[in-house]
N, C-alpha and C positions, 0 to 999 in steps of 0.2 A: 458523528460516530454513534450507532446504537448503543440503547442502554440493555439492554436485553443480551446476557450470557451464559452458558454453561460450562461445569467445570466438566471434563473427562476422566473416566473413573482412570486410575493406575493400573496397569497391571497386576493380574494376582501374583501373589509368588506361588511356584508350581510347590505338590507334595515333595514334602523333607526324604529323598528317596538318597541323593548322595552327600556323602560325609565330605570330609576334609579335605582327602587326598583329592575327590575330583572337582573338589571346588578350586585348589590351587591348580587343577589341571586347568580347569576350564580360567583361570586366569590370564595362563599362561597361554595359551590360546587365544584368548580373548589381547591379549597383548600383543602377538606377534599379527593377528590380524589387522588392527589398527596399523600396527605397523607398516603391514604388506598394503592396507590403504594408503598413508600416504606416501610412500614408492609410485603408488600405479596414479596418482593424482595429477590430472594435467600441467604441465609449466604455464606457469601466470603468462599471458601473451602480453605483451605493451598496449598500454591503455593509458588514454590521456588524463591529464587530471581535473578534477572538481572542486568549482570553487567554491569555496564554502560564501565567503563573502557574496558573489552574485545574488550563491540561492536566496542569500538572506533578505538582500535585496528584492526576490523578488515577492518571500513570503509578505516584505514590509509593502511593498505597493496593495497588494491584495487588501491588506488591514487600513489601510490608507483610504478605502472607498468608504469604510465603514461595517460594518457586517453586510454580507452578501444574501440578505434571505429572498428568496423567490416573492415578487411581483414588486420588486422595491424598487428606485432609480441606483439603490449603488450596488444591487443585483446584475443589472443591464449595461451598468458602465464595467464593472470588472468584467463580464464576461465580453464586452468588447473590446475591452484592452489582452484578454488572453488570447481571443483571437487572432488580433494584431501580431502577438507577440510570436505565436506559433507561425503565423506567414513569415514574420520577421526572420527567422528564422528559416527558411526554406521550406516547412512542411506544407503539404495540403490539405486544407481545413474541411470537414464537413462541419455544418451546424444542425443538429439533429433537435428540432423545438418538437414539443408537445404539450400536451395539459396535463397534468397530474393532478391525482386526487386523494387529498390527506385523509387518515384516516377520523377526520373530524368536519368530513365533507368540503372542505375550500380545494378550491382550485388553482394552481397553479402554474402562471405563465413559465413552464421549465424548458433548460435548453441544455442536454451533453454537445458537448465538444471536443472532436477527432481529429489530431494532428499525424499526418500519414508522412513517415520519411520513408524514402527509396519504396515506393507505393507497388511496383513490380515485382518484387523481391520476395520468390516464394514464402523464402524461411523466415517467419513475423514473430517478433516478441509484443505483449501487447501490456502498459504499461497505463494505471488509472490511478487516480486520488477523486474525490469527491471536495467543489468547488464550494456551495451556499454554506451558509450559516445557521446554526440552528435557531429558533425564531424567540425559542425563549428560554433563559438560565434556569433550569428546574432544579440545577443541584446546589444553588447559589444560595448563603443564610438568608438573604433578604430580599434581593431585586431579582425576583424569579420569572418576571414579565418581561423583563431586559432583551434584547437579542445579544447571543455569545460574538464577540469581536472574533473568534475563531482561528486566533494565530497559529495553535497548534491542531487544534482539529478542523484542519480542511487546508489552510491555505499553505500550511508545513510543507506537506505533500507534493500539491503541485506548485511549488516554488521548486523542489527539489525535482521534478522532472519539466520543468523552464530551464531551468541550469544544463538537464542532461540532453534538452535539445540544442542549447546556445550551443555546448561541449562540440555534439554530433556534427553542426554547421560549420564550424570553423577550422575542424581537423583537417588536414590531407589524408592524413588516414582512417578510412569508414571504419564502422563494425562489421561489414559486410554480411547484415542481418536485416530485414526492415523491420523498423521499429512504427508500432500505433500507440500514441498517446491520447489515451478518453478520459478526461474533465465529469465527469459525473456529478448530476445536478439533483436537486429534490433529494438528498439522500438523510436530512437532519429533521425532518421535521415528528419524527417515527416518535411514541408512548406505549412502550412497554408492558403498562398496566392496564390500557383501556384498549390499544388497538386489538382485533384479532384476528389479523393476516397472520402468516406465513413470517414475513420479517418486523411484523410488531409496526407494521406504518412509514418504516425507513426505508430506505436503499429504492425506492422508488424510479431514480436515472438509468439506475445499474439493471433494475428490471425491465423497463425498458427496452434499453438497448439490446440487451440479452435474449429478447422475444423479436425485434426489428431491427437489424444488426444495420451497420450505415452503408454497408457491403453488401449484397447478396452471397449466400453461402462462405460468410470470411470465417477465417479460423487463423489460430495462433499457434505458434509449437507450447508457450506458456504465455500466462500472464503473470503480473504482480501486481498487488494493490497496495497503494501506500495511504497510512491514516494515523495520525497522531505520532510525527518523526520527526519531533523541532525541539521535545523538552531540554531543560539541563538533566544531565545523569538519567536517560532516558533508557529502557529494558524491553529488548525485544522479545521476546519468546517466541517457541514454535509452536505457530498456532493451530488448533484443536484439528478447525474444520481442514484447514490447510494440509496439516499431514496425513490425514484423512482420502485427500481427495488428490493430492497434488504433494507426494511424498519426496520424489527425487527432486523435485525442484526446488523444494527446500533445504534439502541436505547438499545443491549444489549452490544455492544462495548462503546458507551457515558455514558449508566448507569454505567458501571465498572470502566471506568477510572475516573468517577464521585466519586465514593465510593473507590477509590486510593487515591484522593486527588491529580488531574490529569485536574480538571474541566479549568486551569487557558490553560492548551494547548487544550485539548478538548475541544472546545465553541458549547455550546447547540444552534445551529440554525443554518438555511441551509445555506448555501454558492450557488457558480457557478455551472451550471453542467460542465465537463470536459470531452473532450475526449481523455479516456487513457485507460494502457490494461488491464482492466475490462469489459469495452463494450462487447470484444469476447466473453469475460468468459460471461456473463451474457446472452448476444445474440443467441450465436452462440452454445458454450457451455450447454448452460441453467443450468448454475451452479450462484444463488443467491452470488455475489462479492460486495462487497465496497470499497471502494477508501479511504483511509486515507492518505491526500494529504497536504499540508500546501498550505494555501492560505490566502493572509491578508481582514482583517476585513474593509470593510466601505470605501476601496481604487482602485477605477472601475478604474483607469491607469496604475496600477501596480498590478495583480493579486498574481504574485508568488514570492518568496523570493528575497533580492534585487538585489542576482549573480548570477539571474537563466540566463541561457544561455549566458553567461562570462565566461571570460578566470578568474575571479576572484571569481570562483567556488573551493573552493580552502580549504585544512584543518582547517585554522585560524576563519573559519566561522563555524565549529562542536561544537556541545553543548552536553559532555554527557548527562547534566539534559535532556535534550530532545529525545535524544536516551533513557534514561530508561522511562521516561515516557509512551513513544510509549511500549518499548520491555515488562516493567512491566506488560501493561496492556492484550497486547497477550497474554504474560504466564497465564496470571487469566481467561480469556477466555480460554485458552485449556484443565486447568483443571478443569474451571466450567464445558465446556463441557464434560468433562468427567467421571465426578459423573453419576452411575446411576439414571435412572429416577424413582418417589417415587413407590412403590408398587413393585417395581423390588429386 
């Protein structure tokens, strides 16, 4: 996960023009509108459930290689084992290898990986976490040469959409959506302070992919990104660049995990912007992405979870509850998307 963030200014509050009366008017308004929102809110369609246990499981295999940093042997083994795992599963894999180049000139053997379900299927939701490790704990008191074990930044993620392909293979009943899942590689090795790209050295897969899609001409109706979604007591916010660029889709990801009973990890209000691999998707791509990222509340010292980029990134700090949280709430998005639309 980038270290590099921006806060977004607040809105101003407009000139002192009306008094009391139409501030309780506009209350009052303002209440029955919510209201009249959730009247017109779609009914939950049947969605199967997420197991929390699996994901953990598979966040734990990932952590089990060791740290996944690009050009290493337990780089090359986890990403053969998620490959596997995604066939296992039914989808179809591309493996999209390249070289990348840090911004401290190494090169890197890198590889995104694209799990394709119902591949025919006009209407695609496109679904990514970023896979390696970052190479070294800079925010660590001591061992800052270390490479991060990366249980919640990176392998959280796609544990939790391992789970939500196992989910899609085993049901009788589809989303009737096609869903693409991209593993994004090269995305940790980014500095802040010294790189001077665009994204500070990081999200490197996600760029990529974004400039060399695995598709010709592919496109999504949205994406999500998932990045730091394993903590205990974990805080999602609405992120900067996200509502920014890809507003409804977030207000229909918050509404849902709202109406899960999900409100206490999803918090209704905007957070930081962040730069992560969404930006490509979003930019470069022009595929509508959000960031569903953990970042804490009301604490400008400390943005991201308390072992982000530590050697004490580490299993002990996984929280199913918050893995199904996240994963529950995907599943209900894929199959809402995938209800016909009305008159259809």
């Amino acid at each position: 996960m980038p270290f590099r963030f921006n806060l977004l200014p607040a809105g101003k509050i407009s000139a002192i023009l009306f008094l009391s009366l139409l501030a309780i008017q506009g209350c009052n308004n303002s209440t029955s509108s919510e209201q009249t929102s959730e009247q017109q809110a779609p009914k939950l369609v049947p969605a199967p459930a997420f197991n929390a246990d699996s994901a953990y499981h598979f966040v734990k295999q990932q952590v089990n290689f060791g740290p996944r940093v690009p050009n290493t042997a337990a780089h090359k083994a986890c990403g053969d084992y998620l490959v596997a795992t995604l066939r296992k599963f039914g989808f179809q894999v591309t493996e999209q290898t390249f070289v990348a180049t840090t911004f401290d000139g190494k090169k890197l053997n890198a590889r995104n990986i694209i799990g394709s379900y119902n591949p025919q299927e006009p209407k695609r939701i496109l679904l990514a976490s970023h896979w390696d490790s970052r190479p070294f704990s800079d925010q660590d008191s001591t061992v800052k040469t270390k490479p991060v074990p990366a249980a919640n930044d990176g392998a959280s993620g796609v544990g939790v959409l391992l789970e939500i392909a196992r989910v899609i293979s085993t049901q009788a009943q589809k989303p009737g959506v096609g869903v693409d899942i991209i593993f994004f590689d090269a995305e940790d090795w980014g500095n802040s302070s010294e790189a001077t790209d665009e994204y500070s050295g990081f999200c490197l897969g996600s760029q990529h992919w974004a400039a060399n899609k695995h598709v010709p001409n592919y496109t999504a109706y949205f994406g999500v990104l998932l990045d730091m979604v394993g903590a205990k007591g974990a805080t999602f916010q609405k992120e900067g660049y996200s509502v920014q660029m890809a507003d409804e889709v977030v207000r229909e990801i918050w509404g849902l995990a709202s109406r899960l009973g999900y409100s206490n990890y999803f918090i209704d209000q905007r957070g930081a912007a962040i730069t992560d691999d969404h930006l490509p998707v979003n930019k470069v791509a022009r595929i509508p992405m959000v960031d569903i990222i953990h970042t804490q509340q009301n604490n400008l010292s400390h943005t991201f979870f308390d072992q982000w980029h530590t050697s004490q990134d580490t299993m002990e700090h996984i929280d199913p509850k918050t893995l199904k949280a996240v994963g529950q709430t995907l599943v209900q998005v894929l199959y809402q998307e995938g209800q016909p639309e009305p008159g259809m």
